[in-house]
C-alpha positions in Angstrom: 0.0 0.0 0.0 3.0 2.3 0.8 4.4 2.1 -2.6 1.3 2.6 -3.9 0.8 6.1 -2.2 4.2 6.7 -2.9 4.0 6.2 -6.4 0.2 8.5 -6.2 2.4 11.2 -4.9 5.2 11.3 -7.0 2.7 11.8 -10.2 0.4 14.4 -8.2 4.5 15.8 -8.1 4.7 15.5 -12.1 1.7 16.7 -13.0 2.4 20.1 -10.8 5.8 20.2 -11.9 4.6 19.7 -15.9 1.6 22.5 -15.2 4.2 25.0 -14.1 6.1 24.2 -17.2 3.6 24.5 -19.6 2.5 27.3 -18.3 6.4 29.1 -18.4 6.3 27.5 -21.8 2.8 29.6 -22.6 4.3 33.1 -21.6 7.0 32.2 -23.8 7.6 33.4 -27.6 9.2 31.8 -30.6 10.1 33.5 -33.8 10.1 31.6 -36.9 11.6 32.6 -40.4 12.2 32.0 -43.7 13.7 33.5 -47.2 16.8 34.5 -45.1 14.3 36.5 -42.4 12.6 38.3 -45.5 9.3 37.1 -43.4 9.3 36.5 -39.7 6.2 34.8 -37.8 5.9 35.0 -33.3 4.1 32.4 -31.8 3.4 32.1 -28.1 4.0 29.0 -26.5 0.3 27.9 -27.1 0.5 28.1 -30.5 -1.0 31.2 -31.2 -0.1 33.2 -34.0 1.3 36.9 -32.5 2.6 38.9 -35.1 3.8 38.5 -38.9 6.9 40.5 -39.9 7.6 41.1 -44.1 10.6 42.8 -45.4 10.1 45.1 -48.6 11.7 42.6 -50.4 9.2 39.8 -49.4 6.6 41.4 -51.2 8.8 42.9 -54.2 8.9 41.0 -57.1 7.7 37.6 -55.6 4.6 36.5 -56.8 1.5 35.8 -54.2 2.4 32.0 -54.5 5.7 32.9 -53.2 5.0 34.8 -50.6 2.7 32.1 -49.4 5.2 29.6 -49.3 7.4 32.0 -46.9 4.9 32.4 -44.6 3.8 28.4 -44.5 7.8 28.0 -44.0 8.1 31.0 -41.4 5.1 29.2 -39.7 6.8 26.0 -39.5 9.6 26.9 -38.2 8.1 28.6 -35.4 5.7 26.0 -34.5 8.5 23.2 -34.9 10.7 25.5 -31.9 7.7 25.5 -29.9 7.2 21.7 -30.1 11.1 21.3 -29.7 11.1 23.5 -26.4 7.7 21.5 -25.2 9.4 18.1 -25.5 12.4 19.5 -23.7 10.2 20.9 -20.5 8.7 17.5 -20.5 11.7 15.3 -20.5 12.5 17.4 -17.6 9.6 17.0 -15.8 9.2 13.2 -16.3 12.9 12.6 -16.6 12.3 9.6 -19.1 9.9 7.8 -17.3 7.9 6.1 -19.4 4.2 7.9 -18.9 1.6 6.9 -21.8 0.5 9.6 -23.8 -2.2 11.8 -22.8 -1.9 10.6 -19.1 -0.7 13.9 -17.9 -2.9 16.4 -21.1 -0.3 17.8 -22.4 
């Protein structure tokens, strides 16, 4: 019984340990870009689209389908940082232990 309230504690430990995270990781921004940082893109840590920077040379000369494709890359790049810096605050919390998916709602 003692390892099992011992074990009950150490998640209830996890999961406030992960909430704080995620919720660091919420505050947080990430810039994406692309074209050589022609066209920048901020997310916040909740994926959610904050701003959208375009140099005058984004727009000059580049056709719309063009400019589309540096904003889907700017985009990606962003949201691919926020996922990187996610995983990272995870493995911290859990520290490799092996938790199935969607135990803890992340």
């Amino acid at each position: 019984m003692n390892g099992l309230l011992g074990m009950l504690g150490q998640f209830r430990t996890i999961q406030a340990n992960l909430e704080a995270a995620l919720k660091e990781l919420a505050g947080s921004k990430f810039q994406g870009e692309a074209g050589g940082g022609v066209v920048k893109v901020v997310l916040s840590g909740k994926k959610e689209l904050l701003s959208v920077e375009l140099a005058p040379s984004a727009v000059d000369g580049r056709g719309v389908e063009a400019l589309g494709g540096l904003l889907v890359s700017a985009a990606r790049d962003a949201f691919d940082k926020v996922e990187e810096k996610r995983k990272e605050k995870l493995e911290a919390v859990v520290g490799g232990l092996p938790i199935p998916p969607g135990l803890l709602n992340i």
